[in-house]
Steps between C-alpha positions, in 0.01 A plus 500: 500500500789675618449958526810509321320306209176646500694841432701342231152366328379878552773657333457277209126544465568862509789483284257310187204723609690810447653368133151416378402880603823642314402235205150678496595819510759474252253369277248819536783709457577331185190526394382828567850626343431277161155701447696724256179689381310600786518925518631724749457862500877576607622243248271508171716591200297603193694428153422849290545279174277269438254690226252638707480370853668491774590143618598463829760303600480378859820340645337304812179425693350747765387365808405757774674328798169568670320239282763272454384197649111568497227364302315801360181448648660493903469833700885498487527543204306868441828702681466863457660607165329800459764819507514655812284789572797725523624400153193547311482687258150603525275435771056544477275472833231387216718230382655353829110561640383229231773279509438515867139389417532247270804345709250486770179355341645236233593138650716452246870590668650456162329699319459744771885507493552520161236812485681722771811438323360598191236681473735821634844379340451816199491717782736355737799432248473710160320821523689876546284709590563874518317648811653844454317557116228328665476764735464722201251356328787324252459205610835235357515137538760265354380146493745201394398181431730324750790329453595760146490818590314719233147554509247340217205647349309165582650436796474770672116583438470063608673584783293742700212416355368272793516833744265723307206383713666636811629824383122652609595497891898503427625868375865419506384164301347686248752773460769193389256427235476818369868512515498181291298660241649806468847297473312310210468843362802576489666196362229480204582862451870385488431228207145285502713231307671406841354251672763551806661820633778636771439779697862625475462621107891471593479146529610284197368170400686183482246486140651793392810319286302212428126645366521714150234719607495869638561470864439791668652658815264307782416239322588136593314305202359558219231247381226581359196369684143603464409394822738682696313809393129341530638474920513817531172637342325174744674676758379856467151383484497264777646729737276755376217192611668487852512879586122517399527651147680817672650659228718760711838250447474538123384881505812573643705359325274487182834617266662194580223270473388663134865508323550146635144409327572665245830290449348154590212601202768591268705187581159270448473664154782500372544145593189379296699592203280590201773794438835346506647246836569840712834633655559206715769205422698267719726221451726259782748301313327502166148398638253603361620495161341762392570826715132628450345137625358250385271547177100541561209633275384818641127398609449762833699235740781667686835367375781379746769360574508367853280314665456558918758265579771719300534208257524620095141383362472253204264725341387852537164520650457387828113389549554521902648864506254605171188400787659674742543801289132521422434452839709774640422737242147493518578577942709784333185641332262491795796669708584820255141522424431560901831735502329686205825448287291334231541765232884382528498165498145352387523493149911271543322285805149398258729420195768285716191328603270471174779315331588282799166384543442438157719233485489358830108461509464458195127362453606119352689448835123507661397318284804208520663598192894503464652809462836674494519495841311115565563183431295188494672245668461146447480418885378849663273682271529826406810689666693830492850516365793629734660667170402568098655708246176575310611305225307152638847395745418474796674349846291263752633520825490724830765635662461506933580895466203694524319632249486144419186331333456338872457871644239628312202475689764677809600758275212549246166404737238724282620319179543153682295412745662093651218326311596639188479202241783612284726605800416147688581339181870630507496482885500087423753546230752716713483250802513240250845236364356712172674860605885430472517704838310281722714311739344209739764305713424339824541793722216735314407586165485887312633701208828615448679658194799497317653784715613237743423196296382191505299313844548838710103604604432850598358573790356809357310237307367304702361796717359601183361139447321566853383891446323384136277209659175442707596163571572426884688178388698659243592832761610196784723374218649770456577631864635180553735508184594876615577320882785315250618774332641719794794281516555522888586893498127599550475731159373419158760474170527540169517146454453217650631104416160316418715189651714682766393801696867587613522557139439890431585780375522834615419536893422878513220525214249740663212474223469150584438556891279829439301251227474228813392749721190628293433144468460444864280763569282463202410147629514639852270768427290218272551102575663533827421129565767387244781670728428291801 
């Protein structure tokens, strides 16, 4: 064979080699372009009318161009995403001394990855700290939750929660969690019925011309939510716990920490309703009908009107957030009682709690017996409602937010320890076909809620799933479902796809990634066989 033809043969091989590689890539392209709901911080729109969520409309898939090509499981694909050092916001030698550790002892890369990522993202990406008021002992941190900038009861409290251990041999640590309190404080102060706040009281709220409902300078939203002001009485006592019951903090700024008490207290009260349904009412486009809720026989249960994923409730009394009430109130008690405020407070704190527990222990719950609260299911036994009205309604289900029925034992460990009968009862239930919320697909399997809708799992949820069980085969299944859920961009989400993990929304939710990051080190602390 002539060299002229050989060349000629060449050209044409290279010719059909390099239209089958256009062909291919054309057809990636294609594809990654027709994922129309996978989220993107810079792109994420969120619709401010649909009732009382915000949906998020996502225009195209994100694909770090890092991870692109790579399987998730290949040491290419675990590129550094974490913000630079010199664009954090916030940096702790106790935090980047764990991470450090755990990065180093763990032989799973993945999850290793995934923790130094997240495990710090609160600090690294939403927190303003003010080192100058620090400096004189007024401490000030801002916390947003990510991607919305405004900063949540709930969230907030969630947030830094997984650093309180550290604070001990980290002084700048603990001042931004003072400074997170004392911003609590203030926004409580400002209106307890908010559940999220600006720190520019010149700030005004997209809600503003949509919510009928007094929106005060500062605030951002106004739904009520029990739990948002539960947070922040767990949080006072548990950092209290991690400073070794030094009262100094709350000493010196004890007029701060008693009118904002005093106004949670008053709020609880009022709230129960045996004198009237209270100053508060809200309405978005006609829902609820009712400005002053949704009708409920006073009983000593804590009316509301949003549950922790900021979606309207069904009906008034949520059984998740009533637990967690009891809960927190009775950490409130021991923590005025040491702070010798009790002649203030006591006699508020043991009623909020004698009518609670009346109906949530009631004795014929011990003793299998359906109450307001249970229900005997046909399949599952004897199981706690998500929602009544006092009236004998009642809604069976579980949200992934948290206080969720799933949390309990997380949120509530005095009143449920995991082998609680009643509480594993409507553990089967919630990660059952039988709660409406429970997605499986083929990629992994958790709750979700109607604040995204229907087949999205939340991560949050599935950590959850992991931080409420003893079982080593249930905690593998659910690392490996949270090795889905990260979507190739090395953080947790709001939600995930149970079918597609490209599929998510909201790439900058910081409670998720602190939530994944206690989860790590509570199993590396505990089982640290199941992360290798």
């Amino acid at each position: 064979m002539s060299s002229i033809s050989q060349l000629c043969r060449r050209r044409r091989y290279s010719f059909f080699i390099g239209v089958f590689i256009s062909i291919i890539f054309l057809f990636i392209c294609t594809h990654l372009f027709c994922q129309q709901d996978s989220s993107s911080l810079a792109s994420i729109k969120y619709h401010a009318y649909d009732e009382h969520r915000l949906i998020p409309i996502i225009p195209a898939a994100v694909i770090r161009e890092t991870t692109i090509t790579y399987a998730a499981t290949t040491t290419a694909a675990f590129p550094k995403v974490r913000r630079p050092i010199d664009q954090r916001r916030f940096t702790s030698p106790a935090v980047e001394s764990l991470i450090e550790e755990i990065k180093k002892n763990i032989k799973n890369k993945e999850l290793s990855w995934l923790f130094e990522n997240c495990f710090p993202n609160t600090l690294d990406t939403t927190v303003d700290f003010d080192e100058k008021a620090a400096s004189e002992k007024r401490p000030d941190t801002y916390v947003i939750t990510g991607d919305i900038d405004a900063m949540w009861l709930r969230d907030s409290s969630a947030q830094i929660n997984p650093y309180l251990p550290l604070i001990s041999s980290d002084r700048k640590l603990r001042q931004l969690i003072e400074g997170v309190l004392l911003r609590q404080c203030i926004f409580i102060q400002r209106d307890p019925y908010a559940n999220a706040h600006y720190k520019d009281t010149n700030r005004t709220s997209e809600w503003k011309r949509m919510d009928r409902t007094e929106m005060r300078p500062g605030v951002h939203e106004r739904k009520w939510e029990l739990d948002s002001l539960c947070y922040v009485l767990r949080l006072m006592h548990s950092y209290w716990k991690a400073v070794e019951h030094d009262l100094t903090f709350f000493r010196e700024n004890e007029k701060e920490f008693r009118s904002t008490i005093r106004i949670i207290l008053k709020t609880m009260k009022e709230q129960q309703r045996f004198n009237g349904s209270g100053v508060y009412t809200y309405q978005r486009q006609g829902h609820p009908s009712d400005p002053h809720g949704h009708k409920a026989k006073p009983n000593g249960l804590i009316h509301t009107f949003f549950r922790p994923s900021d979606d309207l409730q069904k009906f008034p009394y949520l059984i998740p957030s009533q637990f967690f009430a009891h809960h927190t109130l009775k950490l409130l008690l021991e923590l005025v009682n040491k702070l010798e405020w009790a002649n203030y407070f006591n006699g508020d704190i043991l009623k909020l709690i004698s009518d609670l527990h009346d109906i949530l222990f009631d004795d014929k719950i011990a003793n299998n017996q359906e109450t307001i609260i249970t229900f005997k299911h046909a399949k599952h036994g004897l199981i706690y409602s998500y929602e009544i009205d006092g009236f004998g309604n009642r809604n069976l289900m579980d949200d992934s937010n948290i206080p969720s029925l799933l949390s309990l034992p997380y949120l509530c460990p005095d009143d449920f320890p995991v082998k609680h009968s009643i509480y594993q009862n409507t553990r089967k239930f919630v990660l059952s076909s039988d709660n409406p919320w429970f997605f499986k697909g083929n990629l992994l399997e958790g709750n979700g809620g109607p604040h995204v809708g229907n087949s999205m799992a939340w991560p949050l949820a599935i950590i959850m799933r992991g931080l409420t069980t003893i079982d080593d085969d249930e905690i593998r299944f659910c690392l490996k479902m949270l090795q889905k859920s990260h979507g190739n961009t090395g953080f947790m989400h709001e939600s995930i796809n149970v079918n597609n993990q490209m599929h998510y929304t909201r790439s900058w939710f910081a409670w998720a990634n602190s939530l994944f990051g206690e989860f790590i080190w509570k199993l590396y602390i505990e089982k640290p066989y199941l992360l290798n």
